[in-house]
MIDOSE-1310 file (N, C-alpha, C; in nm, 2 decimals, decimal comma, always signed):
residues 183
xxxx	+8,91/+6,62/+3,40/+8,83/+6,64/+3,52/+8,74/+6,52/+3,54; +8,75/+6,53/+3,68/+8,64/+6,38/+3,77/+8,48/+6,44/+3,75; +8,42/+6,33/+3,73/+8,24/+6,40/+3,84/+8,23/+6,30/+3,91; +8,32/+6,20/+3,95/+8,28/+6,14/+4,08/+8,40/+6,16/+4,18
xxxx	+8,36/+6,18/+4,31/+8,37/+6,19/+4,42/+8,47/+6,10/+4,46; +8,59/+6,13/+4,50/+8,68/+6,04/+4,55/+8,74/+6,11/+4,72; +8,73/+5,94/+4,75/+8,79/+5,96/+4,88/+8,90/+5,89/+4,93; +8,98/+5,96/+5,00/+9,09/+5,88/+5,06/+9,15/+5,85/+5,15
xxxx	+9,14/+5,72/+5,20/+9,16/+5,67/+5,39/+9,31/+5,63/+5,37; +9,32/+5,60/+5,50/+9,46/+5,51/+5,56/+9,48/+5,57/+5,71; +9,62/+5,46/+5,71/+9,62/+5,53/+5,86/+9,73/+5,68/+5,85; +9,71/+5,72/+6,00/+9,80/+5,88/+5,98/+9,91/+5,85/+5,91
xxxx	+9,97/+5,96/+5,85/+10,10/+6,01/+5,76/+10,10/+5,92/+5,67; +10,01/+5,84/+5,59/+10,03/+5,74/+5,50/+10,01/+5,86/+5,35; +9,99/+5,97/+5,38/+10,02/+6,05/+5,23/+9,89/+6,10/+5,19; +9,74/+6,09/+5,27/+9,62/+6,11/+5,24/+9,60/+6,27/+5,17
xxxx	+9,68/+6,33/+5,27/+9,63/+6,48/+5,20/+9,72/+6,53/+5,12; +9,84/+6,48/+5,10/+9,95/+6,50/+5,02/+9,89/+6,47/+4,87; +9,85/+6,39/+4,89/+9,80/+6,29/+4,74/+9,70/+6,34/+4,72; +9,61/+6,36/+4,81/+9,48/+6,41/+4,75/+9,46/+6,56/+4,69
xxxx	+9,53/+6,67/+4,76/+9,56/+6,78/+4,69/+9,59/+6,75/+4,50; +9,67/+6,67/+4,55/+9,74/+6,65/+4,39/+9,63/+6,55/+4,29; +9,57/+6,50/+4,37/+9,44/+6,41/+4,27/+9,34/+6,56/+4,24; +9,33/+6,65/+4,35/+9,23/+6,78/+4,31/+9,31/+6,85/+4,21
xxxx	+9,41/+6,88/+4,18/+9,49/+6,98/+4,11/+9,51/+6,92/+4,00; +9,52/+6,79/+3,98/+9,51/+6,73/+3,88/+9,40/+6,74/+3,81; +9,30/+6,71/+3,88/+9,15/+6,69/+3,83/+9,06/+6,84/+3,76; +9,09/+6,90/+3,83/+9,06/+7,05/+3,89/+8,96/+7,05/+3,90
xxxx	+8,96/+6,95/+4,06/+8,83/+7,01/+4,15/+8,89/+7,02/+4,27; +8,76/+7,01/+4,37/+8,81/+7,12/+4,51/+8,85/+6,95/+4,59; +8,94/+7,01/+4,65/+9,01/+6,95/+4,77/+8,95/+6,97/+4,88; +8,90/+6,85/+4,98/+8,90/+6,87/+5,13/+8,93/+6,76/+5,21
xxxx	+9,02/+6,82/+5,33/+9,09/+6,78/+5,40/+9,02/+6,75/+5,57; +8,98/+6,65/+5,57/+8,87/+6,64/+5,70/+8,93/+6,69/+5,82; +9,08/+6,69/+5,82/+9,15/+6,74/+5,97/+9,13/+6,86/+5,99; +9,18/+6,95/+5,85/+9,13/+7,06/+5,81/+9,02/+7,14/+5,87
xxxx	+8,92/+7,08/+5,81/+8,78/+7,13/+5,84/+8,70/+7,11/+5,97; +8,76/+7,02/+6,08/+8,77/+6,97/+6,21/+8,82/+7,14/+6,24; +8,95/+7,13/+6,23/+9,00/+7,23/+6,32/+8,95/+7,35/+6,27; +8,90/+7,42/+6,16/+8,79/+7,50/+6,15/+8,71/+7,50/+6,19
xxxx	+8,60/+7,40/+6,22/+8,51/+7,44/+6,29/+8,52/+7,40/+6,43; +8,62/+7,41/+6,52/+8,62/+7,40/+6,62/+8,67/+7,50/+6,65; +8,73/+7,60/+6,59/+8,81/+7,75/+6,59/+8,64/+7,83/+6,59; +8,59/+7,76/+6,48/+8,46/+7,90/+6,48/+8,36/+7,85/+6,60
xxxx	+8,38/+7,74/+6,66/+8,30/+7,70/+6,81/+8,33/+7,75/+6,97; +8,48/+7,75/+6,89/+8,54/+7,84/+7,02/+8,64/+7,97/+7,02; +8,66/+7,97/+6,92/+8,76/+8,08/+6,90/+8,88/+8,06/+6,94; +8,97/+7,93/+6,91/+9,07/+7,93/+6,96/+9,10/+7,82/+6,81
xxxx	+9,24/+7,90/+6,80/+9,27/+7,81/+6,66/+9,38/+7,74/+6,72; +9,37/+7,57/+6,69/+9,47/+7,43/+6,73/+9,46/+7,37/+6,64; +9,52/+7,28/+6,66/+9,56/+7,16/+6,55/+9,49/+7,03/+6,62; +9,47/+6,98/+6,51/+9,40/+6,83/+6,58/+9,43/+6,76/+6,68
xxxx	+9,57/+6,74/+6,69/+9,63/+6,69/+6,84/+9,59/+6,81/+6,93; +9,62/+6,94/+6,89/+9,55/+6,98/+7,05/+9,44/+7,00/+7,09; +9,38/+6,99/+6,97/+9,18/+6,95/+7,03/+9,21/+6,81/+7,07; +9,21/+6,69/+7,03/+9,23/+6,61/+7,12/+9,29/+6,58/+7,22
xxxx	+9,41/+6,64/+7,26/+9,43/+6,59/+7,38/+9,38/+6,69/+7,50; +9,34/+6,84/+7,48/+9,28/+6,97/+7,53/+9,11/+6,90/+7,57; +9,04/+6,87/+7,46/+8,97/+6,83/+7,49/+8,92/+6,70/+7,49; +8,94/+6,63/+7,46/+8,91/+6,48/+7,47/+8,88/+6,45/+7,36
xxxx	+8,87/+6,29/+7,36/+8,89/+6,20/+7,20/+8,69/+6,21/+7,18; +8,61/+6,21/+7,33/+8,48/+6,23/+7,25/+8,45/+6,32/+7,20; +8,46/+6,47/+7,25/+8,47/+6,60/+7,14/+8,48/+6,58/+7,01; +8,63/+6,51/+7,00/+8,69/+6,50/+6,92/+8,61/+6,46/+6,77
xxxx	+8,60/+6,31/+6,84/+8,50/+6,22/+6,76/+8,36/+6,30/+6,72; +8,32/+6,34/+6,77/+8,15/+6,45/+6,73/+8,22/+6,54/+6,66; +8,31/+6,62/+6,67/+8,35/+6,72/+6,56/+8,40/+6,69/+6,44; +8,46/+6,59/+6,41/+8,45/+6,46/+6,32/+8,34/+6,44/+6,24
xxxx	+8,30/+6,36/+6,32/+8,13/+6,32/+6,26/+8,07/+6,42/+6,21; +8,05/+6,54/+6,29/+7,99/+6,65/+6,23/+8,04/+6,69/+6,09; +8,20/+6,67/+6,07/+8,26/+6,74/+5,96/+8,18/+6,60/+5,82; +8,22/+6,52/+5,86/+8,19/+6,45/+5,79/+8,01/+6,45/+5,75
xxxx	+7,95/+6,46/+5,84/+7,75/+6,47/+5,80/+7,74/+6,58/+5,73; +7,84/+6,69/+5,75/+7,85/+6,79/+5,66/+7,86/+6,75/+5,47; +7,97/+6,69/+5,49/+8,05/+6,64/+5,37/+7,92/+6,55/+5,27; +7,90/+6,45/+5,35/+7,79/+6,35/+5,30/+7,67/+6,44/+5,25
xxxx	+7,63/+6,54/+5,29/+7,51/+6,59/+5,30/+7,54/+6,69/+5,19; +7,65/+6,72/+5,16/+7,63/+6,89/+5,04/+7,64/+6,83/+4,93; +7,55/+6,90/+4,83/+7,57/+6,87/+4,73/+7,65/+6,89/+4,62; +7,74/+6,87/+4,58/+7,84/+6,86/+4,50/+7,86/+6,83/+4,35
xxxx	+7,80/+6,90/+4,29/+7,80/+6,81/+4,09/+7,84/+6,79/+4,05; +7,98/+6,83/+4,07/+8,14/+6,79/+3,99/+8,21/+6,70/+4,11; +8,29/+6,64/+4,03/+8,39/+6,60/+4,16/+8,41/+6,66/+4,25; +8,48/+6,56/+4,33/+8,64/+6,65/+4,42/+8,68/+6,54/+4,53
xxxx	+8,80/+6,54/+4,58/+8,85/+6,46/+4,65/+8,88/+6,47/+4,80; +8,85/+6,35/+4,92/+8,80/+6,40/+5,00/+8,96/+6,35/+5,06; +9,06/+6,37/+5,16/+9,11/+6,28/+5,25/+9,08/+6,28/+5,39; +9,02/+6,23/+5,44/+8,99/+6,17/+5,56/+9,06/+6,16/+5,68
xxxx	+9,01/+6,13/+5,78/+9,16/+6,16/+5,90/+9,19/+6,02/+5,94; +9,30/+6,01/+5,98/+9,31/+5,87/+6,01/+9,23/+5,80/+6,11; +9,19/+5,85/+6,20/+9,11/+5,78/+6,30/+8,91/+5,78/+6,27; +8,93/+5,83/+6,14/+8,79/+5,80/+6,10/+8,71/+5,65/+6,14
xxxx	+8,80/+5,53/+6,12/+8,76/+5,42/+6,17/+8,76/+5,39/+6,32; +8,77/+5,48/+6,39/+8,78/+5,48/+6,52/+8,63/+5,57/+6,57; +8,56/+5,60/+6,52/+8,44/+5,73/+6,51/+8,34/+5,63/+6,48; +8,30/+5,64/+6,63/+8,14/+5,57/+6,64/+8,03/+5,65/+6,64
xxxx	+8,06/+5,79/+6,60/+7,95/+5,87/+6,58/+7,93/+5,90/+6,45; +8,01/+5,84/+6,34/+8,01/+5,82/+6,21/+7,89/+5,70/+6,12; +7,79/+5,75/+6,13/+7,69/+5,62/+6,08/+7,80/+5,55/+5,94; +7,76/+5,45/+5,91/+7,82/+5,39/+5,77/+7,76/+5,46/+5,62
xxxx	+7,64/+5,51/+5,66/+7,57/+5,54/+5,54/+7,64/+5,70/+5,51; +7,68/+5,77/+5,61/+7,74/+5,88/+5,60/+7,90/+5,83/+5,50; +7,95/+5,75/+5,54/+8,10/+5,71/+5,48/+8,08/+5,68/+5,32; +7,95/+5,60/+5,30/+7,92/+5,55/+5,21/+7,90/+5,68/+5,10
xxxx	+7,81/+5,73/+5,12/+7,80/+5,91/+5,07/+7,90/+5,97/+4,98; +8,01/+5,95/+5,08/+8,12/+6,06/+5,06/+8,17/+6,04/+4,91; +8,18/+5,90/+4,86/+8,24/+5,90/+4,71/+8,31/+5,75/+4,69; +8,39/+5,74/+4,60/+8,44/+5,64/+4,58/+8,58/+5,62/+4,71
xxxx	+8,58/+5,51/+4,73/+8,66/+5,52/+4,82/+8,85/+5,45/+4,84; +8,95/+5,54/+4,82/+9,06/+5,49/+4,83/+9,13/+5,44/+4,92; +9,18/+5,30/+4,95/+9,28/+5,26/+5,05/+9,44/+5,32/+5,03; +9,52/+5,37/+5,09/+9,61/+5,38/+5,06/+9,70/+5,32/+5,20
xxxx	+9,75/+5,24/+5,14/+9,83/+5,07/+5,24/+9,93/+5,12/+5,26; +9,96/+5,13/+5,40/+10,10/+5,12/+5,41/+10,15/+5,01/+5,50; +10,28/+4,93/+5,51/+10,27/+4,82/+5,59/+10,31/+4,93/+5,72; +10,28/+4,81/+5,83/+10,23/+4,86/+5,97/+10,40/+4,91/+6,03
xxxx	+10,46/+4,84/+6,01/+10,61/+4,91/+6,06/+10,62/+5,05/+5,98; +10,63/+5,09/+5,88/+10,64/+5,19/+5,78/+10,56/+5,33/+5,84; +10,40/+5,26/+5,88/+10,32/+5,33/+5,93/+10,38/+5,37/+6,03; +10,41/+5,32/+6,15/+10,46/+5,35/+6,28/+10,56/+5,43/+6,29
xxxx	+10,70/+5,38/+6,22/+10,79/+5,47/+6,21/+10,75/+5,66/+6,15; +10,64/+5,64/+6,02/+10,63/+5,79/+6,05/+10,52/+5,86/+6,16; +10,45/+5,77/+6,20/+10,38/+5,87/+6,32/+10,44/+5,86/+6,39; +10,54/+5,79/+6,45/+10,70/+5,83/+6,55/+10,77/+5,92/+6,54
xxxx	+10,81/+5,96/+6,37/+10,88/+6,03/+6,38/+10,84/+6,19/+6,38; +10,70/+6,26/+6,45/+10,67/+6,37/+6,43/+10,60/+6,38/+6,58; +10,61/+6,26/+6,68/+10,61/+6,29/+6,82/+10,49/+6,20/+6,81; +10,45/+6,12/+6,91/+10,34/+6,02/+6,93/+10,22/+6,15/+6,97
xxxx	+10,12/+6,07/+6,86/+9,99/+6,16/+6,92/+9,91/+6,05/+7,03; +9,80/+6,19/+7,07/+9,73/+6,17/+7,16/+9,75/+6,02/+7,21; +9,68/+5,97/+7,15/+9,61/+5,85/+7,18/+9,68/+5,77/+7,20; +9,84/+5,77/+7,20/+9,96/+5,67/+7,25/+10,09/+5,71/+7,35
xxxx	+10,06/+5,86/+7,36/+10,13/+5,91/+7,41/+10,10/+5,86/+7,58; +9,96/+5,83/+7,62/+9,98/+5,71/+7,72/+10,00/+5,59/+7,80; +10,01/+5,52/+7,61/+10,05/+5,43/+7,63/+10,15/+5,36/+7,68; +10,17/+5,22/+7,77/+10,27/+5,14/+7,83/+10,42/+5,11/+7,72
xxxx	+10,32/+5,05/+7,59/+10,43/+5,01/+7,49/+10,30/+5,07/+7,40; +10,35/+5,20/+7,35/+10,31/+5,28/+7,22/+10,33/+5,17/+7,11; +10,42/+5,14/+7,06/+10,43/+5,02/+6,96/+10,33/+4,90/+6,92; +10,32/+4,86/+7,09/+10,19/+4,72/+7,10/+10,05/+4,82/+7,06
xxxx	+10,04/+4,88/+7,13/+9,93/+5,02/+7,11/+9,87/+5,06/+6,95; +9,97/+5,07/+6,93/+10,01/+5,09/+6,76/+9,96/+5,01/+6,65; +9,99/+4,88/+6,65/+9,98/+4,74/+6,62/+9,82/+4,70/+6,64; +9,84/+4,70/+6,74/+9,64/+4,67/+6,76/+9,57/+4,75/+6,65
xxxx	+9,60/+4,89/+6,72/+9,53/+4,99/+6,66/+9,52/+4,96/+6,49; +9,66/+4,95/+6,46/+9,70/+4,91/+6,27/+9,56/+4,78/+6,23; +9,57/+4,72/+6,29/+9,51/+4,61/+6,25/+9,36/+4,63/+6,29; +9,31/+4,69/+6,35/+9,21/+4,72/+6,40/+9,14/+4,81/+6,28
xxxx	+9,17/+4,91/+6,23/+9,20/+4,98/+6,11/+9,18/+4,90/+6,01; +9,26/+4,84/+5,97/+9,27/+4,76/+5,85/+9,15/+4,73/+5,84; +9,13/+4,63/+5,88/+8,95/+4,59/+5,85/+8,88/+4,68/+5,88; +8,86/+4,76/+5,89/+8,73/+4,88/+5,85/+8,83/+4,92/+5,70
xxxx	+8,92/+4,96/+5,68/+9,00/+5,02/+5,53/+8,96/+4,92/+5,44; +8,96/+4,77/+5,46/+8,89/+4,72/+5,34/+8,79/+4,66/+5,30; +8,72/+4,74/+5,45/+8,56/+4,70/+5,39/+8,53/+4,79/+5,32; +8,53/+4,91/+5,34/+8,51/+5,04/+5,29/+8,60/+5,07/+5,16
xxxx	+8,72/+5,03/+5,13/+8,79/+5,04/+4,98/+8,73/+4,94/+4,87; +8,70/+5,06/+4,78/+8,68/+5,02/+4,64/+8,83/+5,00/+4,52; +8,92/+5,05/+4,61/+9,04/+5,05/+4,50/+9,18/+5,10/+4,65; +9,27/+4,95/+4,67/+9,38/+4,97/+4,75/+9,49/+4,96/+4,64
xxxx	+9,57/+5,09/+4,72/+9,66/+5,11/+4,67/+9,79/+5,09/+4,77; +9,89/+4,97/+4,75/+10,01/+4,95/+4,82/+10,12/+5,04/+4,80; +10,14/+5,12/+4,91/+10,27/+5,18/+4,95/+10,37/+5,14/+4,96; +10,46/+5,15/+4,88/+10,64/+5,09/+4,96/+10,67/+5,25/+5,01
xxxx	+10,75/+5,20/+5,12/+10,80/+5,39/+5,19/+10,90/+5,42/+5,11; +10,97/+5,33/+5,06/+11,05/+5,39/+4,96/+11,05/+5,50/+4,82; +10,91/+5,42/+4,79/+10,84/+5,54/+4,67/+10,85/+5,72/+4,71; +10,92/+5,78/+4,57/+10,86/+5,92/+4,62/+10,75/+5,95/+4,57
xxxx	+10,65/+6,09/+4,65/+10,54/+6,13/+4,59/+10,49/+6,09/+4,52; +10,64/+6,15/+4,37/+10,57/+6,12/+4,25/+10,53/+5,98/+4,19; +10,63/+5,85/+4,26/+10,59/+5,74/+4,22/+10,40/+5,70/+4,32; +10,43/+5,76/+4,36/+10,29/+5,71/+4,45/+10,14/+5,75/+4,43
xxxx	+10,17/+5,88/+4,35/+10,10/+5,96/+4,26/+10,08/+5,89/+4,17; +10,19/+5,87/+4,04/+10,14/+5,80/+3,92/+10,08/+5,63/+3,95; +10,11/+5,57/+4,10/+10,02/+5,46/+4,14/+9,90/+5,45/+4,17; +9,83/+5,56/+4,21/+9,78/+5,61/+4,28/+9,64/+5,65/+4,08
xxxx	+9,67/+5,71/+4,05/+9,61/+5,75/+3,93/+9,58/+5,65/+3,80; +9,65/+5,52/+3,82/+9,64/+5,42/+3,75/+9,54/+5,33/+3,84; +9,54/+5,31/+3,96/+9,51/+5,20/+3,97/+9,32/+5,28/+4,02; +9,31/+5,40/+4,02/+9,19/+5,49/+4,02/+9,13/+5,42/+3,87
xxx	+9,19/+5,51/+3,80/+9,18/+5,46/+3,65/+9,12/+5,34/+3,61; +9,19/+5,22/+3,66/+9,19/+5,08/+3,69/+9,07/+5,04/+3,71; +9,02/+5,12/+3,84/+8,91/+5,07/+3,89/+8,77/+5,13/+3,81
């Protein structure tokens, strides 16, 4: 078992809550999943239970963003005496209603890398969200975005962890627990 606080970014489908379940079940502490807890409290705000893409595109990326931030001032702000492991949504570095001292809060903080083609191909393969789905060339869209990202991911990482897409789970897991370890 942890008593410190871990958290874990990247961009979407890079394995954030896949992995982090499994860092909590490992650990045995509690798991939370910021998309998660988004779409909860936007269910208990309105009574209509969606999924993150359809609060976003239903209601817009600023909602969006504030229900975010909220989930997260939540997170920063409880007190917690044992570990537990946070994953984070991917567009957290896109959330200007996110102070830095709130991010800072949340725990130690994990990069989990994936290179930017690798990245793209899986947010492709589960239908382009929101935020590219109007795009001219989703791809160029993509790319900015990737790199735009990046530099908030390693200002904010205390410990990056490189993905090959070829790894399974479990190789990415036992990478993922060493290089924690490591740090």
């Amino acid at each position: 078992m942890i008593t410190r606080h871990v958290v874990i970014g990247g961009m979407k489908h890079c394995g954030k809550s896949t992995q982090g379940k499994r860092l909590a079940d490992f650990w045995q502490v509690p798991f939370f999943d910021t998309d998660s807890l988004l779409e909860e409290a936007c269910f208990q705000a309105t009574g209509k239970r969606r999924t993150c893409r359809e609060i976003f595109r239903e209601e817009g990326e600023e909602y969006f963003r504030k229900c975010e931030a909220e989930v997260i001032a939540h997170l920063a702000a409880a007190e917690q005496p044992e570990g537990r492991v946070i994953a984070l949504g991917g567009g957290v570095p896109a959330n200007t209603f996110i102070p830095e001292d709130h991010l800072q809060k949340l725990g130690f903080f994990v990069f989990l890398e994936l290179d930017e083609n690798a990245a793209f191909d899986r947010v492709a393969k589960g239908g382009l969200p929101p935020f590219l789905e109007k795009e001219e060339d989703p791809r160029k869209a993509f790319s900015l975005l990737y790199f735009k990202r990046l530099v908030f991911y390693r200002h904010f990482s205390e410990c990056t962890v490189a993905l090959n897409p070829e790894d399974s789970k479990e190789a990415v897991f036992d990478k993922l627990i060493r290089a924690i370890e490591e740090a």
